[in-house]
C-alpha positions as CSV (number, residue, x, y, z in Angstrom):
1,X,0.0,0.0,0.0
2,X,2.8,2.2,0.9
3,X,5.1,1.5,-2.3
4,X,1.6,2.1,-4.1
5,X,1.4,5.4,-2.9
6,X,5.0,6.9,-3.0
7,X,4.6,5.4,-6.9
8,X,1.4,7.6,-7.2
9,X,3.3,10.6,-5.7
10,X,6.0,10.0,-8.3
11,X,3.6,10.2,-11.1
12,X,2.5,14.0,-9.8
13,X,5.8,14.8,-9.5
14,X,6.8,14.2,-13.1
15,X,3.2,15.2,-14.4
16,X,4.2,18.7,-12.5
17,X,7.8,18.7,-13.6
18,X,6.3,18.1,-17.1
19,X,4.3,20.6,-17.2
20,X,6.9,23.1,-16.2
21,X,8.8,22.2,-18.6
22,X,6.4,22.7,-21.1
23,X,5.5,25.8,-20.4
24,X,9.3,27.0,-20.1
25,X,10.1,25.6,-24.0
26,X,7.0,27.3,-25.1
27,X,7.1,30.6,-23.5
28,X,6.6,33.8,-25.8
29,X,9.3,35.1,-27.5
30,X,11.2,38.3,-25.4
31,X,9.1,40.3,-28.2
32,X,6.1,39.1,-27.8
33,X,4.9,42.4,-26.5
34,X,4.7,43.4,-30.4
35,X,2.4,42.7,-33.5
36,X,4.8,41.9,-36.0
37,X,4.4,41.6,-39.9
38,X,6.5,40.2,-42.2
39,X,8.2,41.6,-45.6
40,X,7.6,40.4,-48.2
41,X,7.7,40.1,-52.3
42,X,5.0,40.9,-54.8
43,X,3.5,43.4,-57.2
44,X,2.1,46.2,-56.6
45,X,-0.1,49.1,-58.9
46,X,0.4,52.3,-57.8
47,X,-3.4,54.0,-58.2
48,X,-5.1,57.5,-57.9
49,X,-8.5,57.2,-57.0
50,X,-11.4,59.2,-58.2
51,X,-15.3,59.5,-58.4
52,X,-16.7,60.6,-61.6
53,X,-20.1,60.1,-64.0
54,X,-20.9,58.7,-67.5
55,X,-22.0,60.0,-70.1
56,X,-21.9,58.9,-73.9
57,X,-19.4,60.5,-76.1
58,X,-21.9,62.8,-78.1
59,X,-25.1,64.1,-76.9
60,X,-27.4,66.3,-79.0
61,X,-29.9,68.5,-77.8
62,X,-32.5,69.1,-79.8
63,X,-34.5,72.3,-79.4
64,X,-37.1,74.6,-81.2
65,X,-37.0,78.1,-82.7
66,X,-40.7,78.6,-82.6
67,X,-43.7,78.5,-80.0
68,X,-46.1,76.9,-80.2
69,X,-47.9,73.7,-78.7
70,X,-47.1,69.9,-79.4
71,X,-50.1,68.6,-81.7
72,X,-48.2,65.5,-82.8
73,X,-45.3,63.2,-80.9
74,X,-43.7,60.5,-82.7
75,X,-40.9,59.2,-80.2
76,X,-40.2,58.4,-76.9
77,X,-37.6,57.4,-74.8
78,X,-34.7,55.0,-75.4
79,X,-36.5,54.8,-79.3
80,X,-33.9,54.6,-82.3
81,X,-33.8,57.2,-84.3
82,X,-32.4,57.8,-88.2
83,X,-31.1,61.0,-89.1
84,X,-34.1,63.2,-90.4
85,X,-36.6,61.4,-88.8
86,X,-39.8,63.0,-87.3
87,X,-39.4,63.9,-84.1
88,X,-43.0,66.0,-83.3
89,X,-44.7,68.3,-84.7
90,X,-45.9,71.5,-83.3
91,X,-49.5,73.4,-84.1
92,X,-48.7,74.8,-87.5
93,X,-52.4,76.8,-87.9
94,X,-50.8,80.0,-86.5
95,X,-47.9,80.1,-88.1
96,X,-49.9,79.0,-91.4
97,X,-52.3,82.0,-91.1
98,X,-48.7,84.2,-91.4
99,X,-48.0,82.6,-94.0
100,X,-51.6,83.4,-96.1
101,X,-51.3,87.0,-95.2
102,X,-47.8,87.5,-96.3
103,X,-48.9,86.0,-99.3
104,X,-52.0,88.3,-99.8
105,X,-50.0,91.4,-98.9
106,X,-47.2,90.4,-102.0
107,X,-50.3,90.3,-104.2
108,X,-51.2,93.5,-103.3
109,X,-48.1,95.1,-103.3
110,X,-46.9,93.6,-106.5
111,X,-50.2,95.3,-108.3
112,X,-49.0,98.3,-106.4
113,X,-45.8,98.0,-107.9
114,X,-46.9,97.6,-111.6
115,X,-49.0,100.9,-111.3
116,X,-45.8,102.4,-110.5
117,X,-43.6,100.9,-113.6
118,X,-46.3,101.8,-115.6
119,X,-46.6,105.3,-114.4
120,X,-43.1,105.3,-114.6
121,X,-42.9,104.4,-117.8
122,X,-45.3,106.9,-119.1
123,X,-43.5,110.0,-116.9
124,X,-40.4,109.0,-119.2
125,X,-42.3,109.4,-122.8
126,X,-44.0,112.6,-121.5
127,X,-40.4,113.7,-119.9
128,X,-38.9,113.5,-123.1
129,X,-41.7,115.6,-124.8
130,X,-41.3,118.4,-122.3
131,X,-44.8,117.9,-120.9
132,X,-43.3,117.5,-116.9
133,X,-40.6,118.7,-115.2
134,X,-37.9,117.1,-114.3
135,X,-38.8,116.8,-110.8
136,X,-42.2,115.0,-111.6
137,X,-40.7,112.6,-113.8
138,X,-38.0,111.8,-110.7
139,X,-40.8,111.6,-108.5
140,X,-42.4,109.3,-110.3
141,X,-39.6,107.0,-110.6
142,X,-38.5,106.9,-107.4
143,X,-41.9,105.8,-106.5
144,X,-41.4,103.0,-109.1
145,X,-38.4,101.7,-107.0
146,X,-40.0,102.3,-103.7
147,X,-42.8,100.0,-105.0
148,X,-39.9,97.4,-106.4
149,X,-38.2,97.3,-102.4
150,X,-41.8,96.8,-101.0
151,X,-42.1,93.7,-102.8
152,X,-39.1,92.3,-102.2
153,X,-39.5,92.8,-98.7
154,X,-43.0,91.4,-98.8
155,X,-41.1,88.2,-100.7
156,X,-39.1,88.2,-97.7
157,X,-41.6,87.9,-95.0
158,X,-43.2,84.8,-96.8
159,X,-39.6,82.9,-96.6
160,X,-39.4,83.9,-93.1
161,X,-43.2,82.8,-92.5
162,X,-42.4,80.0,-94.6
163,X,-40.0,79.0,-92.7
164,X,-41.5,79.1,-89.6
165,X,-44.0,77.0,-90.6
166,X,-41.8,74.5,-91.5
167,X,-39.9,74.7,-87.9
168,X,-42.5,73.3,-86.7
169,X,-42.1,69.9,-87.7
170,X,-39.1,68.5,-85.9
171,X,-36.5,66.4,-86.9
172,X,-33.7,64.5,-85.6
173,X,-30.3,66.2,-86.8
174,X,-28.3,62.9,-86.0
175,X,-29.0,59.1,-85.8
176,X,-29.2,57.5,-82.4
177,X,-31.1,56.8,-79.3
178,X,-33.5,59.2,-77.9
179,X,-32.3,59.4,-74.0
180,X,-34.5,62.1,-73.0
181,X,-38.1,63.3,-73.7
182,X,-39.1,66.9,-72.2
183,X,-42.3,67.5,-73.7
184,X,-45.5,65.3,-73.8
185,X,-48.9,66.4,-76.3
186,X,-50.7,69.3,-75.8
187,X,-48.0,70.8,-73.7
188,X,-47.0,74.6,-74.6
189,X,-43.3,75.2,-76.1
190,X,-42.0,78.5,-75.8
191,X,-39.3,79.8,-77.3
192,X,-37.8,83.2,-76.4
193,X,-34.1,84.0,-75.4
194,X,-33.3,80.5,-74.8
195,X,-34.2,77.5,-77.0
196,X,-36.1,75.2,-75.1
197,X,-34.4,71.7,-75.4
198,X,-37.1,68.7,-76.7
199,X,-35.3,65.8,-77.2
200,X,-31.5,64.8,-75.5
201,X,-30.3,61.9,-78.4
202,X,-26.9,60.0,-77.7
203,X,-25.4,59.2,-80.7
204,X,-23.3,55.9,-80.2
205,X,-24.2,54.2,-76.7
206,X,-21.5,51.9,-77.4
207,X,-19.0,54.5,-76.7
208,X,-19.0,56.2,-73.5
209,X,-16.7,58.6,-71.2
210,X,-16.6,59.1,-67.6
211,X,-16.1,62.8,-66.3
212,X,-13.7,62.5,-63.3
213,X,-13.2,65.1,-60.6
214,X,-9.7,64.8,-59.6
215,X,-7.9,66.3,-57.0
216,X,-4.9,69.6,-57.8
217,X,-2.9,67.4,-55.3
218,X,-3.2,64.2,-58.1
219,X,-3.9,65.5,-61.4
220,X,0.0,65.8,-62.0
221,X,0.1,62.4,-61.8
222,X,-2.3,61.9,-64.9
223,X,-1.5,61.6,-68.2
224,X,-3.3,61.1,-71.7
225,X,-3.3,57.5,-72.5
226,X,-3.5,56.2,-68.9
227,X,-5.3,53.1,-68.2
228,X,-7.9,53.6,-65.9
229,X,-9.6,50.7,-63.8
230,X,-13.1,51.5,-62.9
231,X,-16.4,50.1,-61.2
232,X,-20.1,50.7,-61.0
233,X,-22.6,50.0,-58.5
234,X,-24.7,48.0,-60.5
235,X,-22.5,45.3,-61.5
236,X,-20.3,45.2,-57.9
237,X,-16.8,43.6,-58.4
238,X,-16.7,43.7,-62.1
239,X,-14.3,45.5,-63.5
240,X,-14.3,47.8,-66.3
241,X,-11.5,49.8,-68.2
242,X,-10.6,52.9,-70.1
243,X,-7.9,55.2,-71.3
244,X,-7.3,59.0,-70.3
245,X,-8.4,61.3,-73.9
246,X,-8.1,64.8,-71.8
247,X,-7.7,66.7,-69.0
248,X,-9.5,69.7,-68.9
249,X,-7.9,73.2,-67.8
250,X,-10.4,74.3,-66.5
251,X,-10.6,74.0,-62.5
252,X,-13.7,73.2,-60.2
253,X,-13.5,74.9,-56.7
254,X,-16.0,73.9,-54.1
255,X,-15.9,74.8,-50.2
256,X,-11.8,75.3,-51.0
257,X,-11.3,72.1,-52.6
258,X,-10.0,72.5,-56.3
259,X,-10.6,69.6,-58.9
260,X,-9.9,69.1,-62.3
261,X,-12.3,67.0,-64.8
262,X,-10.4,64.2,-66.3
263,X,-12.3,62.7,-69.4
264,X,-11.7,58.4,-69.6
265,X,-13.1,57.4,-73.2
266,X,-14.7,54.1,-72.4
267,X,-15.9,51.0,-74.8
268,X,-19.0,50.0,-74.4
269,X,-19.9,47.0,-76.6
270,X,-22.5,45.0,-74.5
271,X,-24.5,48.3,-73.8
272,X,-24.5,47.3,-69.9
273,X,-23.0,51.1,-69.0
274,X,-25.7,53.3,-68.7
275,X,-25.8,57.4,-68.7
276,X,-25.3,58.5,-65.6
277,X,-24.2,55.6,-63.5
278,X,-21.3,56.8,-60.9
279,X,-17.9,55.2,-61.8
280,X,-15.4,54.4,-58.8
281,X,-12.3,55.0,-61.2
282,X,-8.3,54.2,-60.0
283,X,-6.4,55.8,-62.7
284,X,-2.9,53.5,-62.5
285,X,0.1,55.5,-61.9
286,X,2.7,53.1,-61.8
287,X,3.1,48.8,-61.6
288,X,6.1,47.0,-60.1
289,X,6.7,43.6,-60.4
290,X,8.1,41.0,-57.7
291,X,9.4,44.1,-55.4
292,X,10.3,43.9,-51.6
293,X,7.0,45.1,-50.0
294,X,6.3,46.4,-46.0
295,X,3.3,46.7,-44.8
296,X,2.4,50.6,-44.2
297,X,1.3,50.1,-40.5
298,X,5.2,49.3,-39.8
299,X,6.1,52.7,-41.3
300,X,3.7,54.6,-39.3
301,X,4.8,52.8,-35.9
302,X,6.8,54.0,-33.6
303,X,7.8,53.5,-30.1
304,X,7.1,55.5,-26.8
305,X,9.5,57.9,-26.2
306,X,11.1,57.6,-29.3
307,X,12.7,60.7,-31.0
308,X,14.2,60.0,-34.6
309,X,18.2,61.5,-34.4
310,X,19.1,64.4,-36.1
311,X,22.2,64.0,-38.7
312,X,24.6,61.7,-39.9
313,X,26.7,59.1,-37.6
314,X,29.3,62.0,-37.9
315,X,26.9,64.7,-37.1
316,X,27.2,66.5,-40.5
317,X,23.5,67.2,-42.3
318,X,22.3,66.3,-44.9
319,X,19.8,66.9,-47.1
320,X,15.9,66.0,-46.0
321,X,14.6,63.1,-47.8
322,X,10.7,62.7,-47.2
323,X,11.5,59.1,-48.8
324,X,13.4,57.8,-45.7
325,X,12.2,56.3,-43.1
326,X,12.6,54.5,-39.9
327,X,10.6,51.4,-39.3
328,X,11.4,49.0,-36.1
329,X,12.1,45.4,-35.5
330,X,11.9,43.5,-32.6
331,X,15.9,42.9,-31.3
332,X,16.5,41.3,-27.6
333,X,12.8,42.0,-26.7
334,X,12.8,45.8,-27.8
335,X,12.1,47.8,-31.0
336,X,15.5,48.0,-33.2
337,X,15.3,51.2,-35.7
338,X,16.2,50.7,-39.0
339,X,16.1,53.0,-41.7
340,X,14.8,52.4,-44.9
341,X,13.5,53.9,-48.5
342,X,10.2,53.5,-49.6
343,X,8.8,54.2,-53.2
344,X,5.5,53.6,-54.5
345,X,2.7,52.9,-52.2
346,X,-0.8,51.7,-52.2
347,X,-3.7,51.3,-49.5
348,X,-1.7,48.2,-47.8
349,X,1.6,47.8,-48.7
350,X,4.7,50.2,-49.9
351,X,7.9,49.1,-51.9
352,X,11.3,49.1,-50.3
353,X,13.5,51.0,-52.9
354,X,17.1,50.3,-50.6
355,X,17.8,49.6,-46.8
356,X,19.2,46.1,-44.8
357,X,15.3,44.5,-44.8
358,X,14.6,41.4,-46.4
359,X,12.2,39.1,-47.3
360,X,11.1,37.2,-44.5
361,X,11.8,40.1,-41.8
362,X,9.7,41.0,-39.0
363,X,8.8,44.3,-38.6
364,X,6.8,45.9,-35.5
365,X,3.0,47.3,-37.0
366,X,2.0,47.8,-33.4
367,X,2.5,47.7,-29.4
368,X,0.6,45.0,-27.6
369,X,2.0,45.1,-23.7
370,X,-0.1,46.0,-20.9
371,X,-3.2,45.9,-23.1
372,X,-2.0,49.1,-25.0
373,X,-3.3,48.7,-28.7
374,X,-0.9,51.2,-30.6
375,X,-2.7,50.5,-34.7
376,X,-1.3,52.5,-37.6
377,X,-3.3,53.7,-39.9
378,X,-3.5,51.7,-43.6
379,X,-3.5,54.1,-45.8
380,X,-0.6,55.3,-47.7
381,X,2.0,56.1,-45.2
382,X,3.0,59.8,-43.8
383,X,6.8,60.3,-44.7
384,X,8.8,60.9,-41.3
């Protein structure tokens, strides 16, 4: 019974021992005070990100020159249209009326105006014979030519009647699709200073552009030809593409924030981009293949009490280089500076252009002892 229980304290023993020893060969790491990410290799697209709308390449507007109220409407929206094809047709009983009493007035006048070659005529045979004066036979020529000029003038007023009257039948100037409608029958169209707009027609849907607002800060960074990686709403992840065609001069301030429009030229082919949808465009500065990348929260940690030195290791200056930086890795169970030089960046990651990091290396994104939570931001990295 006795041997029993002495072998049964032996057992604890080494079940204790055990687990001592356990716990020893898997204790944390001297650093484990210190979220840690690794560097690594990969690509990475160096992006400018803007907002923007779409719009096909060439819209027409088409308007009237006269008043008048719609009698007759032959199209509606998202109808195909042909060049010349009627659009609508306005009353034409006014402007037809003008039209009748021009031409009664030219009759008049034109009877008017052979009196007047006739009496003309007669003044000259009578002037000749020294029967009038000179001044009668003047007087009566000049009335001759006054008649002449009142019936060209009357001519005149029936083209421009005329072609009122015809104004009122509308017609598509281009072939397309008919994306807007702004009148419906029996409503009243009038034209004064500016034309009132009937009809918006989008010549080629199958060739779109997306008007961009970007940034003063960015629009250095864009040039004509860039490719430009954009998505909609509607269709979630899918990607679309286009190409930078222009960058207008022209600058956009609101509340203090100054934008240029950048216009993408877009193919279209399938028709699934529609006027007006809201692009979410990243026009691609740069791409780098199988570079050395650290993750941006490393470059924006740093530790308590830190303060970057001033100067070389000989205490000469040199010149600032917002490119430099000093990221940390865990050494003997505290942060280790080391200073490195970052190029392009994106929203995660940044490429190291020289320094002693390698693939593979741990670098410190963040202080976890005593429950502190020290997080860097993730977006493209403050240079310090």
């Amino acid at each position: 019974m006795q041997r029993r229980t002495w072998i049964i304290i032996a057992a604890v023993v080494l079940l204790v021992a055990a687990y001592f020893g356990w716990r020893a060969y898997t204790a944390p790491a001297a650093d484990a005070g210190f979220k840690t990410a690794e560097v690594t290799r990969g690509d990475l697209e160096e992006v400018i990100t803007a907002n923007g709308t779409l719009n096909p390449v060439r819209v027409v507007s088409v308007g009237t020159q006269v008043s008048g109220t719609v009698a007759k409407l032959y199209v509606d929206y998202n109808d195909r249209v042909a060049a010349g094809q009627l659009l609508l047709e306005l009353d034409p009983s006014v402007y037809a009326a003008r039209l009748s009493a021009s031409e009664a007035s030219l009759a008049n006048i034109k009877s008017s105006q052979a009196l007047a070659a006739a009496n003309a005529a007669r003044a000259a045979e009578l002037y000749r014979q020294n029967f009038i004066s000179r001044q009668e036979y003047e007087t009566t020529v000049a009335s001759a030519r006054g008649a002449s000029a009142q019936v060209q003038q009357a001519e005149a007023q029936i083209k421009q009647d005329r072609t009122n009257l015809g104004y009122t039948v509308i017609r598509s100037p281009v072939a397309g699709v008919v994306i807007s409608r702004e009148v419906d029958l029996g409503q009243t169209v009038a034209a004064s200073f500016n034309t009132p707009t009937l009809f918006k027609i989008a010549r080629d849907l199958t060739k779109m552009q997306i008007e961009a607002a970007v940034a003063e800060a960015d629009v250095s960074r864009v040039k004509v030809g860039q490719r430009v990686d954009f998505t909609v709403d509607a269709y979630g992840t899918r990607a679309f593409t286009g190409t930078v065609s222009q960058i207008r001069l022209n600058p956009t301030t609101q509340q203090n924030v100054v934008t240029y429009t950048v216009i993408v030229s877009v193919a279209n082919p399938d028709g699934a981009l529609l006027p007006g949808m809201t692009a979410n465009a990243a026009f691609l500065v740069s791409a780098h293949k199988d570079v050395l990348l650290i993750p941006n929260a490393a470059l924006s940690f740093k530790p308590e009490g830190w303060k970057p030195q001033r100067g070389g290791k000989t205490g000469g200056k040199k010149a600032y280089d917002p490119n430099m930086l000093t990221v940390f890795v865990a050494k003997d169970g505290k942060p280790d500076p080391v200073r490195i030089k970052i190029g392009a960046s994106d929203s995660d990651f940044s490429e190291i252009v020289s320094g002693p990091l390698k693939a593979g290396d741990a670098v410190i994104t963040a202080d976890t002892s005593k429950d502190k939570k020290t997080t860097a931001s993730f977006g493209p990295p403050g240079r310090k």
